[in-house]
C-alpha positions as CSV (number, residue, x, y, z in Angstrom):
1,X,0.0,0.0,0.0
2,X,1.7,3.5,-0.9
3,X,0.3,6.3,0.6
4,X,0.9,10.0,-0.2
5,X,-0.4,13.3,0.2
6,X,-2.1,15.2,-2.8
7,X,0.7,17.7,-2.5
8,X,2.7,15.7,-4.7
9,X,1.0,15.6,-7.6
10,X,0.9,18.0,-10.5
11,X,-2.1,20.6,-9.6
12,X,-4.2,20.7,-12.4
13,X,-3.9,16.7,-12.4
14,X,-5.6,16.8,-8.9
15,X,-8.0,19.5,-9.9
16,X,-9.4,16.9,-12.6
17,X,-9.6,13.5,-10.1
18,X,-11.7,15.6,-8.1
19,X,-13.5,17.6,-10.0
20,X,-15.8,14.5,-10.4
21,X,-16.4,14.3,-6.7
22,X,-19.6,16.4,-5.4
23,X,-17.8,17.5,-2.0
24,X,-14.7,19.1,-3.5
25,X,-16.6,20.3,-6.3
26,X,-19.2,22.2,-4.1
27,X,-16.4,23.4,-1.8
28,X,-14.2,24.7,-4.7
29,X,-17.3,26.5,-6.2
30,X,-17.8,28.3,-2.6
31,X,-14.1,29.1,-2.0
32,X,-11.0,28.4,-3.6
33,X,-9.3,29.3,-0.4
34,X,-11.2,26.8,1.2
35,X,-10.8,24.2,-1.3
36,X,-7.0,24.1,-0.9
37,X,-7.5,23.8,2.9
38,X,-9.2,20.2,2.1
39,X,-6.5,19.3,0.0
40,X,-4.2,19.4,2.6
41,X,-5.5,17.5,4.1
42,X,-6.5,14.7,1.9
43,X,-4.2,11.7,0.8
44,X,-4.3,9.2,-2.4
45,X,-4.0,5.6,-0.9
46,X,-2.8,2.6,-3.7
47,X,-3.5,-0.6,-3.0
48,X,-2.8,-3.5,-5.2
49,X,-4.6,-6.9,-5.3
50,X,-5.9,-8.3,-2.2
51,X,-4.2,-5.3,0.2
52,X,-6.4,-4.3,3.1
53,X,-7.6,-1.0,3.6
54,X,-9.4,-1.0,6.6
55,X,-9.6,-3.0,9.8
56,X,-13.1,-3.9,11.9
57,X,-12.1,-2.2,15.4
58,X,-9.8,0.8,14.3
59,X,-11.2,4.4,15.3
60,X,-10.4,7.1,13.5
61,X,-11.8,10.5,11.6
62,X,-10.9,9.3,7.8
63,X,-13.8,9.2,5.1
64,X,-13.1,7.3,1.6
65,X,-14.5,8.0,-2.3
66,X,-13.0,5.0,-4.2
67,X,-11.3,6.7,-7.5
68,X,-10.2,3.7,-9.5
69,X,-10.7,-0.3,-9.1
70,X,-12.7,-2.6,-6.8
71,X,-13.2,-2.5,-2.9
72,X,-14.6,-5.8,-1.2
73,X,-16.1,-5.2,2.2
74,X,-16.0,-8.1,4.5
75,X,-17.1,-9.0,8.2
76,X,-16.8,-11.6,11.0
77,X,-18.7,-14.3,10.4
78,X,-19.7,-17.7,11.6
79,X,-19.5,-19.2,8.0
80,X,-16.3,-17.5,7.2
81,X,-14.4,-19.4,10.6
82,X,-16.2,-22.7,9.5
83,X,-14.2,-22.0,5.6
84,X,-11.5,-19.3,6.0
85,X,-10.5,-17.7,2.6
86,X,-13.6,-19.2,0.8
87,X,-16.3,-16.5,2.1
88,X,-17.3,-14.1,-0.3
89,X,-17.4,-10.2,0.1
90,X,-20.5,-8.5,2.1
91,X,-20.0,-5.9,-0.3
92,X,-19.0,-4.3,-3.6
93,X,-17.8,-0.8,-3.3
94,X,-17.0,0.8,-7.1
95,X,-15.6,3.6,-8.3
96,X,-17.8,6.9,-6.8
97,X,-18.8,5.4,-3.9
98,X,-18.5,7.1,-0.7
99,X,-17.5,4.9,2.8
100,X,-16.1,5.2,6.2
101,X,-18.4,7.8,6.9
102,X,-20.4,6.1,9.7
103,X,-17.6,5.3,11.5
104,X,-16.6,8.9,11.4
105,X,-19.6,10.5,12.0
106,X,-20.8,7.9,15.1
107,X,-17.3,8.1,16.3
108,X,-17.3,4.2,16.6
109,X,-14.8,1.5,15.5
110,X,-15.2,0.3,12.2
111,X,-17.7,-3.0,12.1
112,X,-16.1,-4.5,8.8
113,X,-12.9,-5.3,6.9
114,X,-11.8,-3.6,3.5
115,X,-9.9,-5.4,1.1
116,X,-8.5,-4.8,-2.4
117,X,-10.4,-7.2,-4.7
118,X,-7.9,-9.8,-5.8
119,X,-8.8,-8.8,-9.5
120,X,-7.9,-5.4,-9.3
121,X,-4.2,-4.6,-9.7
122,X,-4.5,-1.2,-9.6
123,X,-6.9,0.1,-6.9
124,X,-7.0,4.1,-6.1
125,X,-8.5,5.7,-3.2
126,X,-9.3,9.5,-1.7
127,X,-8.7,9.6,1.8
128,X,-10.2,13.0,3.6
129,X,-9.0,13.5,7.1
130,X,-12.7,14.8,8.3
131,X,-11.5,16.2,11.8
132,X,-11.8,19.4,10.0
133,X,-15.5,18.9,9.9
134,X,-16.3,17.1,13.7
135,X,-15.7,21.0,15.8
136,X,-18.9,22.6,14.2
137,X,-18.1,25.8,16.7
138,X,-14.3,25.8,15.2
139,X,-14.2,28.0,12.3
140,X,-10.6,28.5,12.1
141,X,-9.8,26.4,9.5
142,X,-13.0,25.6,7.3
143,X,-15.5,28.1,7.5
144,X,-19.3,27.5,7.8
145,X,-20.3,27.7,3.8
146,X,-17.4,24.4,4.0
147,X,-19.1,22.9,6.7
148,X,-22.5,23.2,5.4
149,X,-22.1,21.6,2.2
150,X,-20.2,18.8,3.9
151,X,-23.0,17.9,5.9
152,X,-25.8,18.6,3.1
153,X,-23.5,15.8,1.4
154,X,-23.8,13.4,4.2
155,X,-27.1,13.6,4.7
156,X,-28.0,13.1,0.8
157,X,-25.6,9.8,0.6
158,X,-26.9,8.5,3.9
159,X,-30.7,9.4,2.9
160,X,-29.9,7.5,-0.8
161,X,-28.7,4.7,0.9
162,X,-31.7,3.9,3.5
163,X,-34.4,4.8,0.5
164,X,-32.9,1.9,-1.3
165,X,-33.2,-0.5,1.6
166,X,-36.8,1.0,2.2
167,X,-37.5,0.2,-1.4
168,X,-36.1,-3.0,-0.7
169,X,-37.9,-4.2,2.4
170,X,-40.9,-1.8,2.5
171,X,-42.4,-4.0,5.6
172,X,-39.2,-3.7,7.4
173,X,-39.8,-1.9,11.0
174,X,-37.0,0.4,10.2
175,X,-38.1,1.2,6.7
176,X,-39.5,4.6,7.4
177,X,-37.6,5.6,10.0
178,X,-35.2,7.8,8.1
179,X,-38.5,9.6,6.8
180,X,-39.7,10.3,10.3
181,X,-36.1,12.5,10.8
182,X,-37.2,16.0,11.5
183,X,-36.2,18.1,8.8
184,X,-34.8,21.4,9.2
185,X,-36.9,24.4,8.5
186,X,-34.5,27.5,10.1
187,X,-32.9,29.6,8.4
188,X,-30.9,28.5,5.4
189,X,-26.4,28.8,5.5
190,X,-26.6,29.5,9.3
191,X,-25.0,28.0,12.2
192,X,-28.5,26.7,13.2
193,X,-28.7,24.5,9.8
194,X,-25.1,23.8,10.5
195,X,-26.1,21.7,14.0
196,X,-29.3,20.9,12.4
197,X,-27.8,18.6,9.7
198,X,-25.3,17.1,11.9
199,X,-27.1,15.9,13.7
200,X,-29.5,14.6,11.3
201,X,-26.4,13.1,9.7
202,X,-25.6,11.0,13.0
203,X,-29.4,10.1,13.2
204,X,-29.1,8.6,9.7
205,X,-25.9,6.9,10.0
206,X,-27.6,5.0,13.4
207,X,-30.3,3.7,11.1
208,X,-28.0,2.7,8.5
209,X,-26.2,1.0,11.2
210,X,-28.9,-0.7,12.1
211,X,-30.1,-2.2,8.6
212,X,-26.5,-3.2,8.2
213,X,-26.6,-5.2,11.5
214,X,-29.5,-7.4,10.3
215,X,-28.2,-7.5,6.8
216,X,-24.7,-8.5,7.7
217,X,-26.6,-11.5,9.8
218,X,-28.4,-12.5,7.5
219,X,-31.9,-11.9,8.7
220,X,-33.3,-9.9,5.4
221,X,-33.0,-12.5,3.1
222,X,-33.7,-15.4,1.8
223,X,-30.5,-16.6,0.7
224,X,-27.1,-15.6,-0.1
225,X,-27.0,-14.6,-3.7
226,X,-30.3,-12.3,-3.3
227,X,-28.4,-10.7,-0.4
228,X,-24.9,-10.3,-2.8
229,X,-27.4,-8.9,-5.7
230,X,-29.0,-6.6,-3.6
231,X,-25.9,-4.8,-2.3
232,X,-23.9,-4.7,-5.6
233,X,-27.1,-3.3,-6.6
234,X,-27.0,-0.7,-3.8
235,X,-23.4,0.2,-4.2
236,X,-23.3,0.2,-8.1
């Protein structure tokens, strides 16, 4: 795994990687200034085939867009001790694909191993160190037009992702309760909406922590390939 900062590579090549990323897009449209801040502290991670990214148990403020290649999510299971290095990945996670972020935002160790897929020799991923964003009264560093459109972008990808399990399981107890999340009605680019979706995004990562407890077990499905369908559905 190589790891560097984005620092040290060419500018304009860094402008164009990102460009096609909505949270560095919207921050660079509010403020150049503030753009640069993220930059420094962002990282590109390389991995090549089968190298792990992430660990179940580690805690830490780091939020991942996969650029290039394939990422396969995997977790503790009884099935996987009875045949180690025959289970199959929980998860797809393609390029675009935002992760880490409820680890981040519940401030709780992460529940599932990362991996490189073993097909993918050349595997790219942005790394955003998202302490910048946890201190909603510190302004020092990323003002609150930065802040804002982080969290609007939280709270769309979180919201995405429990619409498609309620359109999966529409009988499921916790299929509406993403929906029944007050929704902020203050005024807008204020300090107010600020707290307001913060802590509507750690409402809706809880929920999707929840789904992904009963789907990790098992529980919502009939059987293993409708379960791997569904989520490389949901991640694709």
């Amino acid at each position: 795994m190589e790891i560097k900062p984005l620092s040290e590579y060419p500018r304009d090549a860094v402008d164009r990687l990102l460009n096609v990323i909505h949270l560095f897009r919207d921050i660079r449209a509010s403020s150049e200034w503030q753009y640069d801040v993220l930059l420094k502290r962002s990282r590109l991670v390389s991995l090549q085939s089968g190298e792990q990214l992430l660990r179940a148990g580690d805690v830490d403020k780091w939020v991942y867009f996969l650029l290039r290649g394939e990422l396969h999510v995997k977790v503790n299971s009884p099935a996987a001790e009875e045949a180690p290095g025959n289970e199959r990945p929980l998860a797809v996670i393609r390029p675009g694909e935002l992760f880490g972020d409820l680890s981040m935002l519940l401030a709780e160790p992460r529940s599932a191993d990362v991996f490189a897929a073993n097909n993918s020799q050349d595997t790219q991923v942005l790394g955003v160190d998202c302490t910048l964003f946890g201190d909603l009264e510190d302004l020092s560093l990323l003002q609150l037009p930065a802040k804002l459109v982080f969290y609007r972008n939280m709270v769309h990808s979180l919201r995405w992702k429990l619409e498609v399990y309620r359109s999966k399981y529409p009988g499921h107890q916790l299929a509406n309760s993403h929906r029944k999340l007050k929704l902020y009605t203050g005024p807008k680019n204020s300090r107010e909406e600020l707290i307001a979706l913060a802590e509507q995004a750690k409402a809706l990562a809880q929920i999707l922590l929840d789904w992904n407890a009963e789907f990790g077990s098992g529980e919502l499905v009939d059987d293993e390939s409708d379960m791997l369908g569904f989520l490389e559905s949901m991640l694709s």
